[in-house]
C-alpha positions as CSV (number, residue, x, y, z in Angstrom):
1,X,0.0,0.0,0.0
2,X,1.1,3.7,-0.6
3,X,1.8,6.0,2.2
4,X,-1.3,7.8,2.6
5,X,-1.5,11.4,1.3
6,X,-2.8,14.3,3.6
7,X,-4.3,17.2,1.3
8,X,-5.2,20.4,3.3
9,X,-7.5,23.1,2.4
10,X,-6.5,26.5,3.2
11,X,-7.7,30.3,2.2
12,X,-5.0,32.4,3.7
13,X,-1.4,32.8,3.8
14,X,-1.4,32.0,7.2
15,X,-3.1,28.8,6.3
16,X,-0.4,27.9,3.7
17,X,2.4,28.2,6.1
18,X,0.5,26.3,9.1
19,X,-0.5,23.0,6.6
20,X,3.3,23.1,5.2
21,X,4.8,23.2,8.7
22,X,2.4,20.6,10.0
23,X,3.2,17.9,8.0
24,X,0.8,17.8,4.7
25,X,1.5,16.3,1.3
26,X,-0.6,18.7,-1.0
27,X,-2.7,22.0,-0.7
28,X,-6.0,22.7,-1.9
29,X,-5.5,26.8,-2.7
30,X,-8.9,28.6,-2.0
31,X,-10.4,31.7,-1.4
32,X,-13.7,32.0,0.5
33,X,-13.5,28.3,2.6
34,X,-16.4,29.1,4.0
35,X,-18.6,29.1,0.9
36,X,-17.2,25.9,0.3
37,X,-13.5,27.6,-1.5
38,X,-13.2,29.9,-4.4
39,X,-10.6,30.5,-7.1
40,X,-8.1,32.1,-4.9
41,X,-6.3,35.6,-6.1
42,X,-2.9,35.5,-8.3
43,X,-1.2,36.7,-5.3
44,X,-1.8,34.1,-3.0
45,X,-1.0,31.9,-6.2
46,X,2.3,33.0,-6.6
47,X,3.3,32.8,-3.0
48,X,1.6,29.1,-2.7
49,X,3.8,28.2,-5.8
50,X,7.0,28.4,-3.3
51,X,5.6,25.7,-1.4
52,X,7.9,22.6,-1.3
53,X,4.7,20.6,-2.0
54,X,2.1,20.1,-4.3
55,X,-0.6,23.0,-4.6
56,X,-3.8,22.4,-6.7
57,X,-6.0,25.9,-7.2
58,X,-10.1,25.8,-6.7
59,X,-11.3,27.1,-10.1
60,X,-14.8,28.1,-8.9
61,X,-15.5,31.3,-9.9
62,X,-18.7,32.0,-7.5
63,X,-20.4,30.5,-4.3
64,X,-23.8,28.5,-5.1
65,X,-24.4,25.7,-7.5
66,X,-22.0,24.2,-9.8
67,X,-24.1,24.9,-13.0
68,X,-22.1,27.3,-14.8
69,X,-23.4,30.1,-17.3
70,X,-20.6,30.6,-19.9
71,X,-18.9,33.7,-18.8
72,X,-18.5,31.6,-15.7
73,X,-16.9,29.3,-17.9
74,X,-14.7,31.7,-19.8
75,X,-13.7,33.3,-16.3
76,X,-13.0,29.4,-14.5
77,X,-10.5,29.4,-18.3
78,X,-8.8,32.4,-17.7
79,X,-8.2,31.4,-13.6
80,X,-7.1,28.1,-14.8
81,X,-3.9,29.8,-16.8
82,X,-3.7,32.2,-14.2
83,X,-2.5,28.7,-12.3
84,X,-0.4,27.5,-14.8
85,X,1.1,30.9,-15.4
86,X,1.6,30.7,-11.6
87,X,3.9,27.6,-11.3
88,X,1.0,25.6,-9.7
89,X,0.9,21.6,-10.1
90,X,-2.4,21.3,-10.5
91,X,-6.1,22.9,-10.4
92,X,-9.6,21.4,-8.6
93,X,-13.0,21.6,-11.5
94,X,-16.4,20.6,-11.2
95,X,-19.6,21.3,-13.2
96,X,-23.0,19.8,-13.2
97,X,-26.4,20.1,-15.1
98,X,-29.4,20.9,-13.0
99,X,-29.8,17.5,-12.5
100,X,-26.7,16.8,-10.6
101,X,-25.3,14.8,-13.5
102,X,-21.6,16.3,-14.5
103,X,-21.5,18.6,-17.1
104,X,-19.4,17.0,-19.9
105,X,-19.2,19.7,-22.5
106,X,-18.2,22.0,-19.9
107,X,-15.8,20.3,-18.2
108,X,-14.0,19.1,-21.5
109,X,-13.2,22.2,-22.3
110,X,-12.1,23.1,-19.4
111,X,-9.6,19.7,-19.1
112,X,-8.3,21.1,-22.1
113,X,-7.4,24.5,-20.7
114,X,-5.7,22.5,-18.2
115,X,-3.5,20.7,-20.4
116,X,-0.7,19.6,-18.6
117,X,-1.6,20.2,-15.0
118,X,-2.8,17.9,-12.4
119,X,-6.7,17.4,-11.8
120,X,-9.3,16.8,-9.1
121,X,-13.0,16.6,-9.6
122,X,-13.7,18.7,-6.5
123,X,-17.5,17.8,-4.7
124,X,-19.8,18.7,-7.4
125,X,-19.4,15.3,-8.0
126,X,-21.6,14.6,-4.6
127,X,-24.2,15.8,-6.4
128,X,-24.5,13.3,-9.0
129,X,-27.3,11.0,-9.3
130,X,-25.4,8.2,-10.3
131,X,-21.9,7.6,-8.9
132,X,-21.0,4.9,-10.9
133,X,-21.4,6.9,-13.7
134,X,-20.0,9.9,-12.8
135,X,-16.5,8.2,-11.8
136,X,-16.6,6.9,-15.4
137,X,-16.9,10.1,-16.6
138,X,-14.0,11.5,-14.3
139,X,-11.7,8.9,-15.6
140,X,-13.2,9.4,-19.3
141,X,-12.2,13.0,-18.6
142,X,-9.0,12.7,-17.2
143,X,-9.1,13.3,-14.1
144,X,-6.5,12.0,-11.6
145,X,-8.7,12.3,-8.5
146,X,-12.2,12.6,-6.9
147,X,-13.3,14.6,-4.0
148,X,-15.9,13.3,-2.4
149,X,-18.0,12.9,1.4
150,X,-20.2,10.0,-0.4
151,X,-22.7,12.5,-0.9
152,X,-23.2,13.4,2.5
153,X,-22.8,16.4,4.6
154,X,-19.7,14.7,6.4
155,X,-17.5,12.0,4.8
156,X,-18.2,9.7,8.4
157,X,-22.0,9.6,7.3
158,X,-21.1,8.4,3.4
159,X,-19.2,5.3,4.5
160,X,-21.4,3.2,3.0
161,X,-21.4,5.4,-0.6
162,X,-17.7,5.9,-0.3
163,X,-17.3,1.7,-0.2
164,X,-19.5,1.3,-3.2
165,X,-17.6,4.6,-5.2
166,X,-13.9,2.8,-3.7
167,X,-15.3,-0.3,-5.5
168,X,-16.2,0.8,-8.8
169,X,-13.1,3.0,-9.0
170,X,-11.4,-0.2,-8.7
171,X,-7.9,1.5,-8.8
172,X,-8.7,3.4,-12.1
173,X,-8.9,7.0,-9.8
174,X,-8.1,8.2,-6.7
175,X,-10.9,8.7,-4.3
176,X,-10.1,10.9,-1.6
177,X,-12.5,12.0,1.2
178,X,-13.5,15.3,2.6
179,X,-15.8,17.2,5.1
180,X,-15.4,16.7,8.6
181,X,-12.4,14.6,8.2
182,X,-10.4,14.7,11.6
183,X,-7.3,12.8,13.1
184,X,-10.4,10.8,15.3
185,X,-11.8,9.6,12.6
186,X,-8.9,8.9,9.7
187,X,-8.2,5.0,10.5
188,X,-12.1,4.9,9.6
189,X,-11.5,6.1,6.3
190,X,-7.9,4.9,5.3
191,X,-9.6,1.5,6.5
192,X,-12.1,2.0,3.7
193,X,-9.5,1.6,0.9
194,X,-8.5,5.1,0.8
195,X,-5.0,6.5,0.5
196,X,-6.2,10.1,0.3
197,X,-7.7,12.2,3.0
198,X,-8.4,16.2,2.4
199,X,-9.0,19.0,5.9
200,X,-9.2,22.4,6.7
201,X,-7.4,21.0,9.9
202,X,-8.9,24.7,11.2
203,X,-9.9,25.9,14.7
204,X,-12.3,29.0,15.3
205,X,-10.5,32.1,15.6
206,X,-11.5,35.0,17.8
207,X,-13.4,37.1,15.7
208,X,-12.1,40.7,15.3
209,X,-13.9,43.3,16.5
210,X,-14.1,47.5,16.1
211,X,-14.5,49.6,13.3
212,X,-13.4,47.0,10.4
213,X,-16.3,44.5,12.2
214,X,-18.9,47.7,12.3
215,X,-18.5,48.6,9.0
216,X,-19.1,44.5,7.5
217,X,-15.3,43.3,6.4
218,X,-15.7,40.6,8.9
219,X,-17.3,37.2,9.0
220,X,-18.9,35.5,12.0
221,X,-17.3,32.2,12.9
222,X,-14.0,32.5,10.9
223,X,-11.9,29.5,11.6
224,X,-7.9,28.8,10.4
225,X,-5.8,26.0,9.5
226,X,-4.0,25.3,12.7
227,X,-0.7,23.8,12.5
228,X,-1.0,21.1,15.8
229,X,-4.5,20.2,13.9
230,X,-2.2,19.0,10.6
231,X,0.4,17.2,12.6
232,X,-2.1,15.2,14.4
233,X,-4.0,14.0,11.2
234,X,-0.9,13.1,9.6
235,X,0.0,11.4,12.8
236,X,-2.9,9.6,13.1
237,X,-2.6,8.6,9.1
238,X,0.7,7.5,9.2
239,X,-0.1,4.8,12.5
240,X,-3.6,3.7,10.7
């Protein structure tokens, strides 16, 4: 068996730094983690692109649904060369019909904006109707990787979905879990079949107050990425 890889979410530089110096094997660059991450900004691009590790960039170009118009698609293009142009190994797509069901057209052309880098078919694929089918599409596509809770709100409630989408991926793509993953819980999942587990690894962080909070530049329950949170996932990874 591989050594299991830890991938950690983060939105900040701050972030960055604390999931490098814990101990993770990849980032997941975001903006907006609470909305469920957006494309982050060139400038945290270029500074994740001095990371000794792996950094994939969120192309989601708005919070809400996965069913893109297609200036959202032409903007998700012109993000994903901002990545490349960046030095970045890799970039995280999804796009869906109404239905759930992914989006082909859409995200062929946006595979083949992202010639040459690294890709994960982030949680829109949670959505789909029929897993089965949408992990056929993913490899069909390209894709190296799936994100994916089983279609839960937390990964720990899609066990039984995750077992049938580890099955039918039958080695042909990585699945990796996310939401709610902790170092309590990761011998659950790596006992699964998975080699892959993706965190925020965050902690609430006191939220700022005075005239920045008065005037609305400051979000109610803002967490971080907390270095000690990192170490004791990977930890916990590397005895599982």
């Amino acid at each position: 068996m591989p050594e299991p890889i830890l991938e950690i979410c983060v939105d900040d530089a701050a972030g960055l730094a604390a999931a490098i110096s814990g101990g993770a094997d990849r980032i997941e660059l975001c903006s907006s983690l609470a909305l469920g991450g957006l494309t982050p900004t060139p400038g945290l691009m270029a500074l994740a692109a001095t990371s000794p590790i792996p950094v994939y960039a969120m192309i989601r170009p708005r919070a809400g649904d996965f069913v893109f118009s297609q200036e959202d698609v032409a903007t998700m293009q012109t993000d994903i060369d901002a990545a490349r142009s960046a030095g970045l190994s890799g970039v995280v797509l999804g796009a869906t019909h109404p239905d759930g069901r992914l989006d082909t057209a859409i995200l062929e052309r946006l595979v083949t904006r992202a010639s040459g880098l690294g890709l994960t078919l982030h949680r829109a694929f949670d959505l789909a109707p029929d897993f089965p089918a949408a992990i056929d599409t993913a490899i069909d596509l390209g894709f190296k990787r799936i994100l994916t809770s089983g279609g839960a709100p937390r990964a720990i409630d899609g066990r039984d979905a995750l077992r049938t989408i580890i099955a039918h991926a039958a080695g042909r793509i990585a699945i990796m879990a996310g939401s709610g993953v902790t170092a309590d819980n990761a011998e659950i999942f790596l006992a699964l079949g998975l080699t892959d587990l993706h965190a925020s690894a965050s902690r609430p962080i006191e939220t700022p107050t005075g005239r920045a909070a008065d005037l609305g530049y400051v979000a109610p329950g803002m967490k971080r990425t907390d270095v000690e949170l990192v170490a004791a996932l990977k930890r916990a990874m590397t005895v599982a």
